[in-house]
C-alpha positions, 0 to 999 in steps of 0.5 A: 500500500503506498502511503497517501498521509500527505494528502490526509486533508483531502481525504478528509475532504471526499470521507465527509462528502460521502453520505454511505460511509457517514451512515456507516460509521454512524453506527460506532457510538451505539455499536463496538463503543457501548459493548466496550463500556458494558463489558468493562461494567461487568468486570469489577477489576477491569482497571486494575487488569490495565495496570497488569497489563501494561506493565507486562508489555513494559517488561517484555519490551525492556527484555525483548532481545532475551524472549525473542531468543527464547520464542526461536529457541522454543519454535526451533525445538516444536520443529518449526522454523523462524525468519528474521526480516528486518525491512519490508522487503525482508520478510515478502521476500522470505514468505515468497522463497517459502510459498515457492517451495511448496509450489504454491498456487493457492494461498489463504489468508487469516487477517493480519495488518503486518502483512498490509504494513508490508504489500505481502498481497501484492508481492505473492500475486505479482509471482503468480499466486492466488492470495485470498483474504479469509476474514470476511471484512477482509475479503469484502476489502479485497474484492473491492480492490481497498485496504482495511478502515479498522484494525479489527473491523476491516470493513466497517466503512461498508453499509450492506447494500454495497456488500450486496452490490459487490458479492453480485458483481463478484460471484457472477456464477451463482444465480441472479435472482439470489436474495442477499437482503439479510446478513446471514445470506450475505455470510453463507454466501462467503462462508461457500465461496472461501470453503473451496478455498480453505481446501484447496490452498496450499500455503495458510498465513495469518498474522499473530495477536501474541508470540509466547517466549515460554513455549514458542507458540503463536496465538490468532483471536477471532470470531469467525474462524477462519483463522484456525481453516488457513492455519490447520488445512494448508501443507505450510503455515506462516505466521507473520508478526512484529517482534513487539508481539512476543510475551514472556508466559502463558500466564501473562497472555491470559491476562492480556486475553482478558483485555482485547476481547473486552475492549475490541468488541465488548466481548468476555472472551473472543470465539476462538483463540488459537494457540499454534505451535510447530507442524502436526506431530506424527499422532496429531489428526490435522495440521501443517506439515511445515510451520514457518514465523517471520518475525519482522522487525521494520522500525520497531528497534529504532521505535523501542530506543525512542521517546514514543516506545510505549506505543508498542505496548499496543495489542491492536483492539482498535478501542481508540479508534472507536472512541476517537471523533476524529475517526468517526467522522472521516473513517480509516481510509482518510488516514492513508496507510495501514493504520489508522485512529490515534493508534495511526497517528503515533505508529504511522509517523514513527514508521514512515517518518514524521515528515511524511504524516504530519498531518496524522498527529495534527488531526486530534482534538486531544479531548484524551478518549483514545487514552482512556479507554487504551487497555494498555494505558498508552498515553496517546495524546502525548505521543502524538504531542512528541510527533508534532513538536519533531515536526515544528522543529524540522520547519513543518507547517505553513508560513501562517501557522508558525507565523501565528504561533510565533506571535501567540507564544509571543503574547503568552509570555506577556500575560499583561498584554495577552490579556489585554489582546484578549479583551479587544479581540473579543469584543470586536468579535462579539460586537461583528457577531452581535447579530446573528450570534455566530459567524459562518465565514471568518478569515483564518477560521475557514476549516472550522466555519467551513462545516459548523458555525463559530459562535459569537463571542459574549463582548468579554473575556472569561478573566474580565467575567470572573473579576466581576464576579469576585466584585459582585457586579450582577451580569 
């Protein structure tokens, strides 16, 4: 996926003129953000658990080079092999050497934002290969040519009657007159279609929701399944993750366990969880004959030494997201990589350079939900903060805007003449506005009037109303 982040605000732009997608994502509030809040309510420890877990991501990163030592060690002795990748380009070309070995001509996929981080679809087709997406939010994505809005919802940008075009426009070799007008057609549907798929593929990949140091096993969290159909009927299975995934026990996983349902869907626990470790053994009745992990590394080290190295304590629930109004209004999309939200806003600068996605941490309110509901307790606004002083500082923004900021903090060092700047902005703003009460069109102030009125102020500043009141003049 090439990046369009420079181009955030045009994106922004056509998301908010689009009239399905709004309809779309109108759905947030009332859906994935009020499972979350009633699932925490019936979880008397929950904020305490966040505690738990973030300080076992903590540890795990202050020790990865020692677990990601013992996760190879322990993968090597349940008979599967491990890949180092440190660049994108790593690890396609690692996942290809091995799709080749095995003759590969089908390969399915569970989903994985690793393998959109890195084009992994791309790359396999562009050698010959059928590369089928198995989640069904990624399939939809898929077949219409797009990439994931959301990390755990791929397709939540889609409003049914678009589903129902696509499939109709996609699965041509079924009958016309079909009816696809309830959900459960729509994902019978599918569920026939990838069926053949599953069967006849001959390499399986999915991604890793964690990697265990203690035992050497990968685990995938999801609700339809098809992870377990890529992972156990293909001959090969590869499993590609980010070296921040790995944690050091068990134990410690169930706790993370815990959370991600939770926070991701509302959910007390997802419909499977499914611990992976090595091929099929010589009793086993199913399972991979080769068991394959790539374990990319793509700027995770230089992240890790930074300043912003809490944001790899995330484990992908996509909660900031949902929570976030920025998000709600524009969709993931707007964002122009893989991924989007707050979650975005940090990772994707870090990634691909600050230079190339300033406008990510520069579209926040900064209201502080996505740290809020953060299972992690990762500190968002302040991460994103860092990011948009590293682009102040490199001569980002326009003229204009250090311009204006430079005679803002100006003023600011002065409190005597900020006020009294204060005051006479103020009620020349409220005497211009004195009619109407708000101001449609006001220069400098075009991004905001442009979609809402900006409200006239009342002729005094809140200092000014504050020592009257303190003097007990009546209002």
């Amino acid at each position: 996926m090439t990046p369009t982040t420079t181009l955030f605000k045009a994106n922004t732009r056509v998301a908010l003129d689009d009239a399905q997608l709004q309809r779309a994502l109108s759905g947030l509030p009332g859906g994935l953000v009020a499972q979350r809040t009633a699932a925490r309510s019936r979880l008397p420890e929950f904020e305490s658990l966040r505690d738990v877990g973030r300080d076992i991501r903590d540890h795990a990163l202050a020790n990865l080079d020692l677990y990601l030592e013992a996760y190879e060690k322990n993968v090597i002795a349940a008979g599967g092999h491990v890949h180092w990748a440190s660049t994108a380009a790593d690890a396609r070309d690692a996942i290809l050497k091995i799709c080749q070995s095995a003759n590969a001509k089908i390969v399915t996929k569970g989903k994985s934002m690793i393998s959109e981080e890195v084009a992994l679809n791309a790359h396999l087709q562009a050698h010959g290969m059928e590369v089928v997406e198995t989640d069904l939010g990624e399939y939809l994505v898929q077949i219409r040519g797009e990439v994931p809005s959301h990390i755990i919802a791929p397709a939540i940008h889609l409003t049914q009657a678009q589903v129902e075009a696509d499939f109709r426009k996609k699965h041509t070799h079924l009958p016309k007159d079909r009816d696809l007008t309830e959900a459960e057609t729509l994902v019978g549907e599918a569920r026939a279609i990838l069926r053949e798929k599953f069967i006849a593929a001959d390499v399986g990949i999915t991604g890793a929701n964690f990697l265990i140091a203690e035992t050497g096993s990968s685990i995938i969290v999801t609700n339809e399944g098809n992870g377990d159909l890529t992972q156990s009927l293909a001959k090969v299975h590869i499993v590609i993750a980010s070296i921040d995934k790995v944690i050091p026990t068990l134990a410690d996983v169930s706790s993370l366990l815990r959370l991600l349902a939770r926070s991701a869907t509302g959910q007390e626990f997802s419909n499977y969880c499914t611990f992976s470790t090595g091929p099929r053994r010589a009793n086993d009745p199913d399972g991979p004959e080769q068991y394959h992990v790539v374990l990319l590394d793509n700027g995770r080290s230089e992240i890790l030494a930074s300043d912003i190295k809490e944001v790899l304590r995330c484990i992908r629930c996509g909660a900031c997201m949902n929570h976030c109004p920025v998000y709600q209004a524009v969709g993931g999309h707007a964002y122009g990589w893989v991924y989007p939200g707050p979650i975005g806003s940090v990772m994707t600068p870090a990634l691909i350079g600050v230079k190339n996605a300033a406008h990510l941490p520069n579209a926040s309110t900064f209201c502080g939900k996505c740290a809020e509901v953060c299972p992690m307790k990762i500190p968002l606004p302040d991460l994103m903060r860092k990011h948009r002083e590293t682009d102040f500082a490199g001569g980002g923004q326009t003229w204009a805007y250090r311009k204006g900021l430079g005679i803002w903090a100006f003023l600011a060092k002065r409190p005597r003449l900020y006020h009294l700047a204060s005051r006479f902005g103020v009620a020349k703003l409220g005497f211009l506005g004195r009619r109407r009460g708000a101001f449609r069109s006001l220069p400098f102030a075009g991004g905001w009037t442009r979609h809402r009125d900006l409200p006239a102020p009342q002729g005094r500043t809140f200092q000014q109303l504050w020592a009257e009141t303190q003097r007990g003049v009546p209002r």
